[in-house]
C-alpha positions as CSV (number, residue, x, y, z in Angstrom):
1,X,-27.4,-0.2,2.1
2,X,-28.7,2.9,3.6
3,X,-32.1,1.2,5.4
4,X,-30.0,-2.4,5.5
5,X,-26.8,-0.8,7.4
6,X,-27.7,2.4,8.4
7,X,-25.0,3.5,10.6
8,X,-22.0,1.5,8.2
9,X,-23.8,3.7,4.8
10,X,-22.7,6.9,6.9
11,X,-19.3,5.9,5.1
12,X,-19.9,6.4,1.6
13,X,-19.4,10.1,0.4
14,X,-21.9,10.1,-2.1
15,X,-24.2,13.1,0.2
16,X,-22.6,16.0,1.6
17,X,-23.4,14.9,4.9
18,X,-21.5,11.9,5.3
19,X,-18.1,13.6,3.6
20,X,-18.7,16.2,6.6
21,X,-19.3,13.0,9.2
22,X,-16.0,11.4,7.5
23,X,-14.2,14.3,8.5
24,X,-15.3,14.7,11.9
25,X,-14.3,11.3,12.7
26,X,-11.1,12.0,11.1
27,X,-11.4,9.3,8.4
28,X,-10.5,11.7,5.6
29,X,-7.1,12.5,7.1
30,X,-6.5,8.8,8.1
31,X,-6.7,8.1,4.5
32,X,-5.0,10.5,3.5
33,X,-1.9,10.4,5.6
34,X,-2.1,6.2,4.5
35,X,-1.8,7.7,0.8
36,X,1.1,9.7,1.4
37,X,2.9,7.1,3.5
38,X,2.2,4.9,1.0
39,X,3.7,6.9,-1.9
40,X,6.3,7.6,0.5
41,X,7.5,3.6,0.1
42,X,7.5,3.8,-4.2
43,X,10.6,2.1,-4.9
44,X,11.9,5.4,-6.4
45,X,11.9,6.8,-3.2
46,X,14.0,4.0,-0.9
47,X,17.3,4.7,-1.3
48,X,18.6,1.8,1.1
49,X,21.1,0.0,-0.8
50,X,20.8,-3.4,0.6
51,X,17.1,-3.7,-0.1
52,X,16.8,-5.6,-3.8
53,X,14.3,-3.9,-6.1
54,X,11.5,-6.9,-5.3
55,X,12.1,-6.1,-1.6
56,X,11.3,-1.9,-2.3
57,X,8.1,-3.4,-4.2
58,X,7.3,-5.9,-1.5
59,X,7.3,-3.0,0.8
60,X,5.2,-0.4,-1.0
61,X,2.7,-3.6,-1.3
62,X,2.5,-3.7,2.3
63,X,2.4,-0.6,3.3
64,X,-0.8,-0.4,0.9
65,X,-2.0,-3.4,2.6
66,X,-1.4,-1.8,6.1
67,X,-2.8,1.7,5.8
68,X,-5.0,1.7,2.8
69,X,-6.9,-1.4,3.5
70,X,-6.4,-1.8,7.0
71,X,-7.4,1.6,7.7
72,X,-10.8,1.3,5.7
73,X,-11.3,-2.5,7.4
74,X,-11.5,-0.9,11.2
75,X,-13.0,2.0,10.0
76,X,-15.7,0.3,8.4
77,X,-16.1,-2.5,11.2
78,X,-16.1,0.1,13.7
79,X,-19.2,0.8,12.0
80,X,-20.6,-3.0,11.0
81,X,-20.2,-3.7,14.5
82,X,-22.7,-0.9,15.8
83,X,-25.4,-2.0,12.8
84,X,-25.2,-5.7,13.9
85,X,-26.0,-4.7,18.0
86,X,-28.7,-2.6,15.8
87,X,-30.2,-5.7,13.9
88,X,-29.9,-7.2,17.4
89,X,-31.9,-4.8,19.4
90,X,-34.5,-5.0,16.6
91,X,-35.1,-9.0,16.4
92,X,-34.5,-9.2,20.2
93,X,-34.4,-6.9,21.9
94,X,-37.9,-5.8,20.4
95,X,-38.1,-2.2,21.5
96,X,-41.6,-0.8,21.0
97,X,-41.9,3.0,20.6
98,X,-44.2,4.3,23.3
99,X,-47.9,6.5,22.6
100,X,-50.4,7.7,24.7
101,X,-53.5,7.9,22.7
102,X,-54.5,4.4,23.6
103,X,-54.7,5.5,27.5
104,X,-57.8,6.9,26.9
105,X,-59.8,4.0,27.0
106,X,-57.4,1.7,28.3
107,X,-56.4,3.8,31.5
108,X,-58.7,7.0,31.1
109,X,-57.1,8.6,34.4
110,X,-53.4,8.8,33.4
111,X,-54.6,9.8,29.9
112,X,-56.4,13.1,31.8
113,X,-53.3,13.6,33.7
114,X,-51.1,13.5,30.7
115,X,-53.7,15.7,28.3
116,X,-53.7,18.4,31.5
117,X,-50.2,19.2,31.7
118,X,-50.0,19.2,27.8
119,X,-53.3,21.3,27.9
120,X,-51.0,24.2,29.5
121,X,-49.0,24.3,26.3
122,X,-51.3,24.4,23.7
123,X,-50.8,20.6,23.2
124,X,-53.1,17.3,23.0
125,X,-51.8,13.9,23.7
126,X,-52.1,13.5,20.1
127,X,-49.4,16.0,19.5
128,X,-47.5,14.3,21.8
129,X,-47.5,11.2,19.9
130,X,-46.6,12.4,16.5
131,X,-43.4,14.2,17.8
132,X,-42.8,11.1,19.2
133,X,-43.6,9.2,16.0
134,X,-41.6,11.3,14.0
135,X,-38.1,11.3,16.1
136,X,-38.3,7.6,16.8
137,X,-39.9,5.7,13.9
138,X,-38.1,4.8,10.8
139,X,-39.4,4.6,7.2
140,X,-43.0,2.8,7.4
141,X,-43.2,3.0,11.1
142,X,-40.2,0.2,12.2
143,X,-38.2,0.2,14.6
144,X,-35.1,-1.3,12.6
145,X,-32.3,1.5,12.8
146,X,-33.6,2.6,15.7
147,X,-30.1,3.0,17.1
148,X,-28.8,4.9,14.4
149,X,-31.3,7.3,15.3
150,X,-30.7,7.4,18.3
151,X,-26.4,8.1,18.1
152,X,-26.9,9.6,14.5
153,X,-28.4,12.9,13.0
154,X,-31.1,11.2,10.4
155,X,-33.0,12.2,7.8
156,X,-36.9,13.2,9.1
157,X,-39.7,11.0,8.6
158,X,-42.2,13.4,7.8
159,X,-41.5,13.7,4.2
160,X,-39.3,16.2,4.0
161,X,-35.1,16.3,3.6
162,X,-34.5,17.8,6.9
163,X,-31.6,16.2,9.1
164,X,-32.8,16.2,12.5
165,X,-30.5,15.9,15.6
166,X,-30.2,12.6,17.5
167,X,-33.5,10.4,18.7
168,X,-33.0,11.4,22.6
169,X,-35.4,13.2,24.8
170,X,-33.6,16.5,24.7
171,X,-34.7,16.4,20.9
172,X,-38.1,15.2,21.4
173,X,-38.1,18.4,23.9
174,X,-37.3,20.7,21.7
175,X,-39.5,19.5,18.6
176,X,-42.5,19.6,20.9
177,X,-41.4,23.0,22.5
178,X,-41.5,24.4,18.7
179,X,-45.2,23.9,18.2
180,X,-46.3,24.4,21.9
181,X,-48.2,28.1,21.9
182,X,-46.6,28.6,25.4
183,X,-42.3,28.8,26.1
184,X,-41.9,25.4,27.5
185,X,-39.0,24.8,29.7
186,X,-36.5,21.6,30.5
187,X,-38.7,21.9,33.8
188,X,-41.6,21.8,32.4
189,X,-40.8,19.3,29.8
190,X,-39.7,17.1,33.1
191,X,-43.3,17.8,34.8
192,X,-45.0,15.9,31.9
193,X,-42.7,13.0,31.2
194,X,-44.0,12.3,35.1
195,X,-46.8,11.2,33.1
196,X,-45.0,9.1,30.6
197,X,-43.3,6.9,32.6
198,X,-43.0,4.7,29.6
199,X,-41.3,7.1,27.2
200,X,-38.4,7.7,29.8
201,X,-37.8,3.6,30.5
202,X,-37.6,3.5,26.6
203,X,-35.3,6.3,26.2
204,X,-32.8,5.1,29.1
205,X,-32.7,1.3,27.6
206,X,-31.9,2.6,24.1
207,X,-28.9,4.3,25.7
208,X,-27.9,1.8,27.1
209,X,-28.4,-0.5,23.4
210,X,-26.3,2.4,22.2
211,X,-23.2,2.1,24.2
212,X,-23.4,-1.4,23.9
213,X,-23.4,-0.7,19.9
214,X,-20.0,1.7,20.2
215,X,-18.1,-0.6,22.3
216,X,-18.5,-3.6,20.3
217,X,-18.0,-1.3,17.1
218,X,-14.7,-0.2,19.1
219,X,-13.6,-4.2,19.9
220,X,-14.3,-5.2,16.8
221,X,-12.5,-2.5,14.9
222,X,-9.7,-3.1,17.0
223,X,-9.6,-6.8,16.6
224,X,-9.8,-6.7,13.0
225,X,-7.6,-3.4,12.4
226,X,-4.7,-4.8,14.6
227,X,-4.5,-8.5,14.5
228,X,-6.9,-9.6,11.8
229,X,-4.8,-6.8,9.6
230,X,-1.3,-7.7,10.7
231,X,-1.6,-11.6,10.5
232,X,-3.3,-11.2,7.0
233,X,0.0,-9.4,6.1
234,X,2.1,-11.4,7.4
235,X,0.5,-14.7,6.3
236,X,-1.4,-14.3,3.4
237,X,0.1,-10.4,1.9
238,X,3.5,-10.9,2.2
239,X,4.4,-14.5,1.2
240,X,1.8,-14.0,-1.9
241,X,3.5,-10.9,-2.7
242,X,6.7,-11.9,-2.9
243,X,6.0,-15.4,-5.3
244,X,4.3,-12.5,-7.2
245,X,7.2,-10.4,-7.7
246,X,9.2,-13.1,-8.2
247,X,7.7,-14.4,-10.9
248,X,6.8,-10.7,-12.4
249,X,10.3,-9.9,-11.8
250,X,12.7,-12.7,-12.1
251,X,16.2,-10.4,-11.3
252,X,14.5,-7.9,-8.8
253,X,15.7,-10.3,-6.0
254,X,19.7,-9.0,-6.5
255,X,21.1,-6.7,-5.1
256,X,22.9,-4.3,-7.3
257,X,26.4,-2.6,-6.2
258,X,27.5,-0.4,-8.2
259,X,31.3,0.3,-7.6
260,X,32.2,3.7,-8.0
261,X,36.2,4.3,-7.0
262,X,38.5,1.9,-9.0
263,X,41.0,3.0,-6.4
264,X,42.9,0.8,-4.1
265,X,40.3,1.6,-0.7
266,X,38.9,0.7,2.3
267,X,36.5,1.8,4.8
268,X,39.8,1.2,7.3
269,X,42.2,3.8,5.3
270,X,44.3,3.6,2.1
271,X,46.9,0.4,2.5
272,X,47.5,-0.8,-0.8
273,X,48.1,2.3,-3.5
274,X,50.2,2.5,-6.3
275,X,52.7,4.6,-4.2
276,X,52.7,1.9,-1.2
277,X,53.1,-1.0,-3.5
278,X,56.0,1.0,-4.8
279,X,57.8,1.0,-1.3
280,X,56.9,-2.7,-1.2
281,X,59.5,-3.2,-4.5
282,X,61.9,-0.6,-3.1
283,X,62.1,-2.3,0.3
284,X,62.2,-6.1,-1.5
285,X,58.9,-7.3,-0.2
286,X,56.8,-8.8,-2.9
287,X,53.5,-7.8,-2.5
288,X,51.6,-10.9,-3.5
289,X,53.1,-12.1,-0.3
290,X,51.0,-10.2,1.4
291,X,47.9,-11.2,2.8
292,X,44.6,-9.5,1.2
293,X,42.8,-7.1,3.5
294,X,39.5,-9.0,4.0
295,X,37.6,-5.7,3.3
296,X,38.9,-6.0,-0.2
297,X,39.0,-8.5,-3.6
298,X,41.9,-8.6,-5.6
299,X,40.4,-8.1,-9.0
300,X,44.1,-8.0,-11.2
301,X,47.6,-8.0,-10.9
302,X,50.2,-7.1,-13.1
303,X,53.6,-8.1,-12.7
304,X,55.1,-4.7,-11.3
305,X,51.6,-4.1,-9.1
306,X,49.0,-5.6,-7.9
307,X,45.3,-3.8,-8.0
308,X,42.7,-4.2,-5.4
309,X,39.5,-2.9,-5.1
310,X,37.0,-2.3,-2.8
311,X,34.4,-4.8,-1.8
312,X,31.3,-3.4,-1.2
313,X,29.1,-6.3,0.1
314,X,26.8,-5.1,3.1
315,X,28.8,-5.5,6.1
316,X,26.6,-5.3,9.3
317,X,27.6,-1.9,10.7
318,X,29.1,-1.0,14.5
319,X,26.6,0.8,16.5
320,X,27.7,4.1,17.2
321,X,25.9,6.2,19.7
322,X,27.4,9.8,18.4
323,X,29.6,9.2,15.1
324,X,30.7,12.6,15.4
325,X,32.4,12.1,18.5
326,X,33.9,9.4,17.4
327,X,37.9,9.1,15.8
328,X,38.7,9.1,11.9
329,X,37.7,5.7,10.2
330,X,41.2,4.3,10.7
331,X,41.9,4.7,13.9
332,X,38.3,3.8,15.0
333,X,38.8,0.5,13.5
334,X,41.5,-0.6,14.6
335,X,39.9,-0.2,17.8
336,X,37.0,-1.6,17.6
337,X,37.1,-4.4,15.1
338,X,38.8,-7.8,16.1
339,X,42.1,-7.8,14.8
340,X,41.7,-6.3,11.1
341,X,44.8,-6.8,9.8
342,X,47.7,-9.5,9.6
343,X,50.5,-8.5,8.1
344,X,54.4,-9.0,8.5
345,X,55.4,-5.6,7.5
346,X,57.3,-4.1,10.6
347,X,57.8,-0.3,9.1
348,X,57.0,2.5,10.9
349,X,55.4,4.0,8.3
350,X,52.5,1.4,7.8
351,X,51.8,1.5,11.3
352,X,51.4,5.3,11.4
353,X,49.3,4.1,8.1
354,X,47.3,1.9,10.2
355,X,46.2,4.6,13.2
356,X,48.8,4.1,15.3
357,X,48.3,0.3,15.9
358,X,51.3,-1.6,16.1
359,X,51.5,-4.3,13.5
């Protein structure tokens, strides 16, 4: 993969160098906060009582879709993207690394110039070319991967496991500059490129190759990382995942409610207690005459009493910008809900009972 997709094999951790790359691009910590959300949405962990146990698992599933897959998708078409632009350049593009050694019989006079200001430096034009050679050409001389070298430290081409920087002239400055017998300067670099036309055309159109590669690496990571990602989830993910589930789990699609208080109660106060129902005898009102809240099912009744219970079915809540400015339960409902309760009882009592509301 490494000499197919150069810039794409900087992915795999299996050299020290790419786990450093992977976490200078921040790649490691992408994945790593996907893991935790990711264990974050275990069914365990969602305590939302509406949600049925297939809809906890459904969720985990997609979340695992979303950040675990989705992340290494753009991630590693961020990359595909720059190694196709690369293949690109290569077939047409058909960049050819400039030498000078040839000038000498083919143009004898620029060859002089070029050896001269090299000559000050201890350097031939021969020299010249193999730094050249070196920071530019790929295994067996090719130009394919040429702009990984160029974006991308690389391994040298001279035998050896050194990682050199980028393929740019400020590199191929300082490589010559190392075996030059005199301190050569930027400036002076610059006074013998005026002799190498050439090398400073090729240079300036495999930068421009090279942004070309990063923003289609950057479109295409972002096409596939947003909508590829989301529609796959939505269309393929999701509706799979939940026939799955469905199967794998035939009663993970109810939701359980667990009914904890046997009591007589509602979320709008206490209305139908053993000690009001007792009132109801005293003061001759038979209390299956009276209508059933519709926050609670009767479950039994006895001849002396009848027992309600709550109803716990999810009841879409009222929006409430600051619940703690807001009245007891009671009271607040009877304000805000349509009408509760219907009831003929005229007492004072149940309407203090009710909040205040009269009845």
């Amino acid at each position: 993969m490494g000499s197919m997709l150069p810039i794409t094999a900087q992915l795999l951790p299996i050299r020290w160098r790419n786990v450093i790359y992977l976490a200078e691009v921040a790649a490691l910590t992408r994945l790593a906060t996907g893991v935790a959300r990711v264990l974050q949405n275990q069914p365990n962990r969602q305590k939302d009582p509406t949600l049925a146990p297939n809809e906890k698992r459904q969720a985990m599933i997609e979340r695992f879709f979303v950040e675990i897959v989705g992340t290494i998708g753009y991630m590693g078409f961020l990359h595909v993207g720059q190694d196709l632009v690369d293949k690109f350049y290569h077939w047409f593009g058909k960049p050819k690394i400039p030498t000078f050694s040839h000038l000498k019989e083919s143009n004898p006079i620029k060859f002089n110039e070029l050896s001269a200001a090299l000559k000050k430096f201890g350097l031939t034009v021969h020299d010249f070319d193999q730094k050249i050679k070196e920071l530019y050409e790929g295994e067996k001389g090719k130009t394919s991967g040429l702009l990984y070298r160029v974006l991308y430290e690389h391994d040298a081409t001279n035998g050896t496991n050194k990682v050199v920087e980028k393929a740019t002239l400020a590199r191929l400055h300082e490589r010559i500059a190392e075996c030059a017998t005199k301190p050569m300067s930027r400036t002076d670099f610059e006074g013998v490129l005026r002799h190498a036309k050439e090398l400073e055309t090729f240079a300036l159109k495999n930068n421009k190759w090279a942004a070309a590669a990063i923003i289609t690496g950057v479109g295409v990571s972002a096409l596939v990382g947003g909508m590829v990602t989301q529609w796959m989830n939505d269309r393929l993910v999701a509706p799979q995942t939940k026939q799955f589930l469905r199967k794998k789990f035939p009663n993970g699609s109810r939701v359980m409610h667990h009914i904890k208080n046997t009591k007589v109660l509602n979320s709008m106060g206490t209305l139908f207690t053993p000690h009001a129902q007792n009132r109801m005898f005293v003061q001759g009102i038979n209390p299956q005459a009276v209508p059933m809240n519709p926050f609670t099912t009767q479950v039994g009744v006895n001849a002396a009493m009848p027992v309600q219970q709550a109803y716990n079915a999810p009841i879409s809540p009222v929006y409430v910008p600051n619940p703690k400015m807001q009245p007891p339960a009671a009271m607040f409902g009877t304000r805000t809900l349509p009408k509760p309760y219907t009831t003929t009882l005229t007492s004072s009592y149940y309407s203090t009972r009710l909040g205040g509301r009269g009845l």
